[in-house]
N, C-alpha and C positions, 0 to 999 in steps of 0.2 A: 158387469163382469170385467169388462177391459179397465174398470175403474180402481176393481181392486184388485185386478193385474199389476197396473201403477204403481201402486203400495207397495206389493210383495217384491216387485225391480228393485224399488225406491230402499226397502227395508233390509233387502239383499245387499245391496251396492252400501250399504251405511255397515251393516255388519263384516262385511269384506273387508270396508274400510277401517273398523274398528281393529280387524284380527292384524292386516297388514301394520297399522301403526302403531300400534301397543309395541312391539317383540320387533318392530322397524326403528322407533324412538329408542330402544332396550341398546341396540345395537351400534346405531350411531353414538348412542352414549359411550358403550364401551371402546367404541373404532376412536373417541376423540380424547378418552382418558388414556389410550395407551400411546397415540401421538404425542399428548402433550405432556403426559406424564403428572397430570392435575385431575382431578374427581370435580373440578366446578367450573372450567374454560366452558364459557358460551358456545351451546351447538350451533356455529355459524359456518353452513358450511363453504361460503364467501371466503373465506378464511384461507381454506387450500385450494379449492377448488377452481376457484379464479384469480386472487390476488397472487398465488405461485404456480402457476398454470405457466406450462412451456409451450401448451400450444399456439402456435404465430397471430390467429385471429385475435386469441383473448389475450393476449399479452398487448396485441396492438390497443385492446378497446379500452385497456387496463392501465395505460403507462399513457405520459409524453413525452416529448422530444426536451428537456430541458437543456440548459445552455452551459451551468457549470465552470463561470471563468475561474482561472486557475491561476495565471500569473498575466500581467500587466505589465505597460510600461508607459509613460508622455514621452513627448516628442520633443527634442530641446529647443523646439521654438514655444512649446507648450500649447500650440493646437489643437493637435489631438490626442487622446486615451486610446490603446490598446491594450484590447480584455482578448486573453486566449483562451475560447469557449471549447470546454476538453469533451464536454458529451456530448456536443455536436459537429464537431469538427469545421469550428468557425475562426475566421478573425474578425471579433469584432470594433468598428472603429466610431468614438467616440469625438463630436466634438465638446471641447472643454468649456467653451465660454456657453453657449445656449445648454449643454447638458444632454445633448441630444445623440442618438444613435445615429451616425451620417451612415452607413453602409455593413454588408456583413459579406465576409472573403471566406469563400471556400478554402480550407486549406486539407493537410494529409489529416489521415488517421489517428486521433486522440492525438491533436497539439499539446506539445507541454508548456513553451517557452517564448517572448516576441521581445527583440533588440531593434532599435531605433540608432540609427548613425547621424553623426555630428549635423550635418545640413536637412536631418528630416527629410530628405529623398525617396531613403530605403531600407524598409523592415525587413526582419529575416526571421521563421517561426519556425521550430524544432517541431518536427512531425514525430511523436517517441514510436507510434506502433508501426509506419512506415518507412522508417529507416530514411530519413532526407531531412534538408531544412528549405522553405518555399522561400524563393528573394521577392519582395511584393513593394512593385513601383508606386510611393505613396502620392504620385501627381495621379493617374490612373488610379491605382488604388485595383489592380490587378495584377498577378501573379505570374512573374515572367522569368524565371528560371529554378532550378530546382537541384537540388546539392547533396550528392550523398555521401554518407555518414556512417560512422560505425553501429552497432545494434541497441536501441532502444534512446534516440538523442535528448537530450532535456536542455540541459541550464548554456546559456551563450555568452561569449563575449566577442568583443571587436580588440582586434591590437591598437595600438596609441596612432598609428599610421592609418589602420583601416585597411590594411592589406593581408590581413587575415582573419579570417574566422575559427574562431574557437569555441569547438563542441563538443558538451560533456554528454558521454554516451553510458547510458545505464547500465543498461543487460550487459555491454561490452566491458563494462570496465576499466574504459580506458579515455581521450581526449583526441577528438581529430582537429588536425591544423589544417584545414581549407584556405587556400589561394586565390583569393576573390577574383584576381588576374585572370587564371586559366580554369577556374571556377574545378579543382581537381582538388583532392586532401591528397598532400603531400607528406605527411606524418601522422600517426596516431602513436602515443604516450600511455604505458600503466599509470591509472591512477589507483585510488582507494576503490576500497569494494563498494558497488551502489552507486557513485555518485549522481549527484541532482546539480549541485548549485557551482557557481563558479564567479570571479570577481578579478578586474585588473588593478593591482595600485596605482593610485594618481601620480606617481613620478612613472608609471607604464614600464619600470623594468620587471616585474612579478607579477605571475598569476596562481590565484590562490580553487582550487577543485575541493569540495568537501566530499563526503562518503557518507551513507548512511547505516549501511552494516560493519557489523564491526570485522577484524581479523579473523581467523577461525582458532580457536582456544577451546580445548576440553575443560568441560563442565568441571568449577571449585577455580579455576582460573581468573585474573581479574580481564575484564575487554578493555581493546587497544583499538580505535578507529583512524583510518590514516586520513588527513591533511597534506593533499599534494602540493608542494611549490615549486612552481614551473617559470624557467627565464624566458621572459617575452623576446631576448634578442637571439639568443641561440633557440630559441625553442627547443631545450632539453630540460628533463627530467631535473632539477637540481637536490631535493628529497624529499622524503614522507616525513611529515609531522605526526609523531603518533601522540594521538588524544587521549587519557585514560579513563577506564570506565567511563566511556561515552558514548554513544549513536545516534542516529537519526541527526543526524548534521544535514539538515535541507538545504539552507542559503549561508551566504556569508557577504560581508559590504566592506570595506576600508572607510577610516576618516577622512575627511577632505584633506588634511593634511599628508597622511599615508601612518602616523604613526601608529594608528591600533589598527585591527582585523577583529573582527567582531564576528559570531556566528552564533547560529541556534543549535540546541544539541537535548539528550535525552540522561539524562543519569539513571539507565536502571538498574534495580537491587534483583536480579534474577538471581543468586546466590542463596535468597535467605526464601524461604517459604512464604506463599500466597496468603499464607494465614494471617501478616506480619504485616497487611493493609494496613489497620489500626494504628500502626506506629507508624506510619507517613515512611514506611521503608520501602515500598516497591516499585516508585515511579519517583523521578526528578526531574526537573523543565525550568531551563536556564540557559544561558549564553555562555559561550566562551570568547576568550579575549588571547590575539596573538601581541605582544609587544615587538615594535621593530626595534626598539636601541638595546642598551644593554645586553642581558644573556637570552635577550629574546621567549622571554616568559612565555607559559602560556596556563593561564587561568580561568576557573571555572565559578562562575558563580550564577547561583538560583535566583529563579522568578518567582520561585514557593513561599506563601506565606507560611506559619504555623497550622493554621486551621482553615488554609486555601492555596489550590493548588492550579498552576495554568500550565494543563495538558498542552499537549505536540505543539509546541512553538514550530511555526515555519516559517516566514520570512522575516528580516532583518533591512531595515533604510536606515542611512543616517542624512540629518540634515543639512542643507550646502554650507550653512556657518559651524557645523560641529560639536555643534554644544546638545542637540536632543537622538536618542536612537529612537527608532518605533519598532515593537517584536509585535506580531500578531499570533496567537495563542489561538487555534484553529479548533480546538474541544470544549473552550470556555467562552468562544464568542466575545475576546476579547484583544485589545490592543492595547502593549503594556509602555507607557513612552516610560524613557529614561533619559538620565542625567549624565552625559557622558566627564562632564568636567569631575562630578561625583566619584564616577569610576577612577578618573586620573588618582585623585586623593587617595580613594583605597589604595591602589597599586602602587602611589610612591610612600604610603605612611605601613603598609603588612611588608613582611617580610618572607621568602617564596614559603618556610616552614608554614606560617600562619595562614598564607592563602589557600594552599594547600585542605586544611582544615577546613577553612570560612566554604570547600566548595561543595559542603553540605550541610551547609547554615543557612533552615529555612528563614531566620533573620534578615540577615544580611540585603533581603530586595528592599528594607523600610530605609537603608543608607544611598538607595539608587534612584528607589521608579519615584517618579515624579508624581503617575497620576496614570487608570488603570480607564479603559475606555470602551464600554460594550456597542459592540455592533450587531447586527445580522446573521446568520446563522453558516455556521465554517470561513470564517476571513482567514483568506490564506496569499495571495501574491500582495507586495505592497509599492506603491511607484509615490515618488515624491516630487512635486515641480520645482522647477528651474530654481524660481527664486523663493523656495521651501515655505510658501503661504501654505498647501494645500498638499493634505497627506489623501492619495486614494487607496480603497481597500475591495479587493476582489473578496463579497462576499459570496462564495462558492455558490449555497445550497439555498441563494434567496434569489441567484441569476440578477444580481444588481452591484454598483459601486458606490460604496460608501467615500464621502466625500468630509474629509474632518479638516478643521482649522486649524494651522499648528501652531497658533498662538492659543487660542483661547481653548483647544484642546477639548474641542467635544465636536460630535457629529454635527455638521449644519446642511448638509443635501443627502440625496440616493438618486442614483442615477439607474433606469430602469434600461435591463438588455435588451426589453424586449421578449422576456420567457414566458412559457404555459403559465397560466395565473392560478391553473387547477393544480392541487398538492394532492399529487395520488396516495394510495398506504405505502406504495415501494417509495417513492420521495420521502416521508414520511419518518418511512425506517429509514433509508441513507441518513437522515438528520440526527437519528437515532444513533447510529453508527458511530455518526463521528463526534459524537457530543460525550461527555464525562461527567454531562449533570444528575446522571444514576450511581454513581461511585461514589468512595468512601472520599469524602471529602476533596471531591473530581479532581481524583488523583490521576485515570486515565480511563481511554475510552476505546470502544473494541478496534479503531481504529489505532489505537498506541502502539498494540502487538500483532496486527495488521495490517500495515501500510499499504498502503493503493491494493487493498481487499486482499492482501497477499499471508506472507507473512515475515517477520522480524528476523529469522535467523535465530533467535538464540534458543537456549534450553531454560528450563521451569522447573522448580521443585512446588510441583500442586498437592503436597499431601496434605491429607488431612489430618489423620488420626498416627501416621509415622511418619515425624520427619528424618529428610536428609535419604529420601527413597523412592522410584518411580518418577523419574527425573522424563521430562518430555520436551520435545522439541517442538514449538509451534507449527499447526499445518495449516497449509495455505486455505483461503475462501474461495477457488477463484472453481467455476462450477462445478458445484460441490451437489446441484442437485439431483437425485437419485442414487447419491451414491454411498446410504446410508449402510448400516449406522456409520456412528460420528466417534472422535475422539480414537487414540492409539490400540484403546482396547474393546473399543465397539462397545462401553455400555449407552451412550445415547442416541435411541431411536430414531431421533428426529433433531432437527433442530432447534424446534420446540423445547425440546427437554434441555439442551446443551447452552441453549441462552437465556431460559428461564428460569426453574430451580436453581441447574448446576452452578449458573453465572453470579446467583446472588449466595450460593453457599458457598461458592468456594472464592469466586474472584472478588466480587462489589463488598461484599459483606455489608451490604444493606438488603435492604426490599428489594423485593425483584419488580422486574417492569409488570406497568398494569397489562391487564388482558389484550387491549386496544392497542399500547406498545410493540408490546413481543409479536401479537400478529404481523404488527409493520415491520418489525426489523427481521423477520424472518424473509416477508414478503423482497425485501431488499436483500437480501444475502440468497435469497434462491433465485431471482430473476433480474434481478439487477446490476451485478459482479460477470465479468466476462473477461475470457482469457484474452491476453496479448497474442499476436501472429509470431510463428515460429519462424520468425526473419535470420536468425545465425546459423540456425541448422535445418532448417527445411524450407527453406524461402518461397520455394514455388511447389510442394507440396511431391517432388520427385526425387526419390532419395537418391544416395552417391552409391560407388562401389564397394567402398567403406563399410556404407552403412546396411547396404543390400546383404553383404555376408554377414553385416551382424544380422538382421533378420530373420534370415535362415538358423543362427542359432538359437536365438530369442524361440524359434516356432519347432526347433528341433523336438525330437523323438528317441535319435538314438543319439550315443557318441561318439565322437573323434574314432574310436574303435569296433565300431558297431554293435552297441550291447546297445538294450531297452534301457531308458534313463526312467525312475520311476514316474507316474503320472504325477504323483505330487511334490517332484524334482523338478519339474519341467518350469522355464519363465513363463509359457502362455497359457499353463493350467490357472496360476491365480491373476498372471495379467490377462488377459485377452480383451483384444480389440473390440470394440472400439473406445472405452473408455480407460482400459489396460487396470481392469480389476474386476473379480469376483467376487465383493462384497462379502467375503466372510472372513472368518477368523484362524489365524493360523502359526503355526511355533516354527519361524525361521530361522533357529539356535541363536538368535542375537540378544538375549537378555544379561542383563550384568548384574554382577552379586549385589547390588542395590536393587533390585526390581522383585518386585511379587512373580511366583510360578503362574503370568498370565499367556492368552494368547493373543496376537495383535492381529487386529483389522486389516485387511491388505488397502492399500493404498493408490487412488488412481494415479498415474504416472505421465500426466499432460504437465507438458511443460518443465519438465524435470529438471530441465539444465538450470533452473530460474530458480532451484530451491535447495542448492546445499546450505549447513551440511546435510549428513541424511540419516537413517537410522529414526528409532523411536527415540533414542536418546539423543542426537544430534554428533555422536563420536563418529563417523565418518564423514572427515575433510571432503571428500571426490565421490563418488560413482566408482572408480576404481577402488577406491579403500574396505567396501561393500565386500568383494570378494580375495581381497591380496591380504587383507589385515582383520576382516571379521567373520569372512565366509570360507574356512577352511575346511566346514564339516560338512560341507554339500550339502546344509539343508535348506540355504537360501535359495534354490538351482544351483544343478550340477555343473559344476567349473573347472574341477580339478582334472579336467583333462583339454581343459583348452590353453595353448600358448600364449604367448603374451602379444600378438597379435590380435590372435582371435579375440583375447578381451577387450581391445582396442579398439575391435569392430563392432562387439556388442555394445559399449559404451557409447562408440558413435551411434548408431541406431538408436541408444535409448534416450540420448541427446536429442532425437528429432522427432518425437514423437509429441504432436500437437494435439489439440479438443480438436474432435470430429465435430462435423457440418452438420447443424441443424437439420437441415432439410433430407438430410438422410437420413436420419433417425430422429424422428419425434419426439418420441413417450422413451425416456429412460428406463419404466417402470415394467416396458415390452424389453427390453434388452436383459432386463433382470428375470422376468419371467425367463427369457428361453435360454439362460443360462442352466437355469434350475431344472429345463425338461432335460438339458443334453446330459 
């Protein structure tokens, strides 16, 4: 009896089992076709459940701690190598002759930048998300003063003397002149929008600041990015060089001599439609060139071949005799040397009409590069020695330095940081990210119209079926998890859908990534990508006076007058805290006679100040322009009853509005939940 009790458990428990999984399997199938937007993605549920899991445990058990050197520099005794490890907030210090990791230096918050001074003394590393640069005694080889700086610091120089430090400040947009003396910034200078990179001419009367967004120009405009130059001896302003059609100017270097300036830069065709891949129109990747004699040229010419393209150039060295540059090409895994006596030729045998022309002649690199040199996976800062035997290459996303010969002009060492050896799937997809070997002819990579997970600034004609309509303004990556859907108009559920299908229908116009792929690069764009600290307007997380009255409007009710503002008037019905969005769709009279009768997505609002212009189409210059030039019918929130103060107030506030603390809130997916009970 108890025997064929057993059974009947036994037969029961197998039958339960049957009911549950049949119409269980039924369902996960449906729950993973509407995610990904695919009828045959693999039910793994590894996929979401842990590889984009925000929870702190499983993101720990999921992820390492990788090193990510970003920029470099030797020591002009040539000693040592410094690698600025940006994902761990390292300096790390190499010696050069054994190849060996001597030490790793704590520094601030996502280093960008390390300068080394004439006697090899003393490094100075640009903390960008801490707002300082650490001065770090290289006999010690620890960190003994600390310099602050305008918002978001990157690219350094030294003046000819050493008596000042110059720091190019991101988010600020501007250059502080630090007084090594009283260790104080005694000036800050407008520069270009964005700047990173910055360089002194070898005669030290000029300093040259790039930018990498462009001016702000309404969409059908050509882009203009400025080129600060700056006198080392007055330290002022001398003028903007404006670039045309160009951006993403990351570094720039002088000749040993002084007479050319050389930089990296971006030609894109965001004018013509995404369609228009195929025709090698929508991304360009080449150098530009400033001339100091004459009418002080300034020319542009491609690293694009015909049927090969080298995505986001970011760093630029030239060699101590002048005769080789080296560009490292960060999406193709590649370092492109050139010929710089080549370049003199062109420049003294074209004439400005013809060069003009030549600078979208994907030709034109077979009369330059030399010799085309693959390394390691995103080589992005580049340091050259003393006496220019040995070019090193920060390759990013392998946590190692490539060590090339610059005679014989190929890889001969790798220098190990020291990083996790494990390649998680969010690693995995980072690699993904910044690679362009899924594109039409790695023309570019999702890191091209994203830089540092962000985004570009400019506007897009994506249409497909109408051109010249639905014009959109790139939106940033930076935690974007939960805060779906995706895209201006909310059709992408997931991101899944929006990097898979979408990406190769409408952007690559190839194959879309494999299944194993797109898990990774999701994995990496939902847990990977993190906001900057809201160092210029909310530094310590207590707002002003300012911005206290704008909040009060922001959360208002009624108006200035006391009448009810309607509920779907109000800024905190579709922003609210703490992500400053409701996740749905909505008509806030901003469409323009190009645009389909849709309704747009609201948009979370961290970080805001970091993302003009604004608008789905990118036609508001400011936060102010939102409501003085496109929000006259109150349907974007009710305004037309506030002064021109009060809008000054809510600006300010909306300016300070940073990503909320993990640890307050978890699961994004409970935040959205109780949105939808209230």
């Amino acid at each position: 009896m108890k025997k064929r009790n057993k059974y009947i458990i036994l037969g029961l428990i197998i039958l339960l089992g049957l009911i549950i999984l049949i119409p269980g399997k039924k369902m996960a199938r449906e729950h993973v076709n509407y995610i990904t937007a695919e009828t045959d993605h693999p039910l793994n549920c590894t996929s979401c459940h842990l590889s984009i899991s925000q929870n702190k445990f499983i993101y720990n058990m999921m992820n390492e701690d990788y090193l990510s050197p970003y920029k470099i520099a030797v020591s002009p005794d040539g000693k040592r190598l410094f690698a600025v490890a940006q994902d761990n907030d390292e300096l790390v210090v190499v010696n050069t002759e054994d190849k060996k990791v001597q030490q790793k230096i704590k520094v601030g918050t996502h280093p960008h930048s390390v300068i080394v001074n004439k006697n090899s003394s003393m490094a100075y590393v640009s903390n960008q998300w801490s707002d300082n640069v650490f001065v770090i005694d290289l006999q010690s080889l620890k960190v003994i003063d600390t310099l602050k700086t305008g918002n978001g610091p990157a690219g350094l120089s030294l003046s000819a003397d050493e008596k000042y430090l110059y720091v190019v400040n991101t988010f600020g947009s501007n250059l502080s002149v630090i007084d090594l003396a009283t260790k104080k910034e005694i000036k800050r200078l407008a520069t270009g929008n964005d700047p990173t990179g910055t360089a002194l001419s070898p005669d030290g009367k000029n300093l040259l600041v790039t930018s990498r967004r462009p001016n702000f120009t309404h969409y059908g405009e050509p882009l203009v990015s400025d080129m600060t130059l700056i006198d080392n001896k007055t330290q002022k302003l001398k003028k903007h060089l404006g670039i045309e059609s160009a951006y993403m100017m990351e570094n720039v270097s002088f000749t040993p001599s002084g007479d050319l300036a050389m930089m990296t830069l971006i030609r894109p065709k965001n004018l013509v439609t995404t369609v228009q891949v195929e025709g090698g129109w929508m991304m360009n990747h080449g150098i530009g060139i400033i001339e100091k004699e004459g009418e002080g040229r300034i020319v542009q010419l491609l690293l694009d071949e015909p049927n090969s393209y080298y995505a986001d150039p970011f760093d630029i060295v030239i060699s101590p005799d002048g005769k080789k540059a080296f560009v490292s090409s960060s999406a193709v895994n590649t370092i492109s040397v050139i010929s710089i006596d080549s370049i003199r030729t062109i420049l003294k045998n074209t004439s400005t009409e013809r060069l003009k022309i030549l600078s979208n002649n994907l030709g034109i690199s077979s009369k330059f590069v030399i010799k085309r040199i693959t390394t390691g996976a995103s080589p992005k800062g580049l340091a050259i020695s003393k006496d220019g035997k040995w070019l090193y290459v920060a390759e990013q996303l392998e946590d190692k330095i490539a060590v090339i010969d610059t005679e014989g002009l190929e890889v001969i060492d790798s220098i190990d940081l020291g990083g996790p050896t494990r390649i998680t799937v969010a690693r995995r997809g980072h690699r993904i990210f910044n690679s362009a070997r899924g594109t039409f002819q790695n023309q570019y990579a999702c890191y091209t119209c994203h830089p540092d997970n962000h985004e570009d600034g400019l506007v897009y004609n994506m249409a497909g079926k109408d051109m010249g309509r639905n014009m959109t303004n790139t939106l940033s990556l930076r935690e974007i998890s939960g805060t779906d859907p995706f895209k201006w108009n909310g059709k992408n559920q997931s991101v899944y859908k929006q990097d898979g299908m979408r990406f190769s229908t409408v952007l690559t116009r190839t194959e879309q990534f494999s299944y194993e792929d797109l898990d990774a690069l999701v994995s990496f764009i939902m847990t990977g990508i993190k906001q900057p600290p809201n160092l210029m307007y909310n530094p310590e997380g207590k707002l002003t006076e300012s911005q206290l009255r704008g909040k009060k409007i922001f959360d208002r009710s009624l108006d200035n007058n006391g009448n009810e503002i309607p509920v779907n008037n109000r800024c905190i019905t579709c922003h609210p805290a703490p992500y400053y969005s409701d996740f749905q769709m909505s008509d806030v009279g901003t469409l323009a006679e190009t645009d389909d009768p849709i309704l747009f997505d609201t948009p979370h609002l961290m970080n805001l100040y970091l993302s003009a212009p604004y608008l789905h189409d990118g036609k508001a210059k400011t936060l102010e322009e939102i409501w003085t030039v496109y929000g006259g019918d109150d349907k974007h929130g009710f305004v037309s009853d506030l002064t021109k103060m009060d809008l000054n107030d809510l600006v300010d506030y909306l300016k300070s509005l940073r990503s909320p603390e993990y640890d307050k809130i978890e699961n994004k997916d409970q935040h959205k939940a109780s949105l939808k009970s209230d």
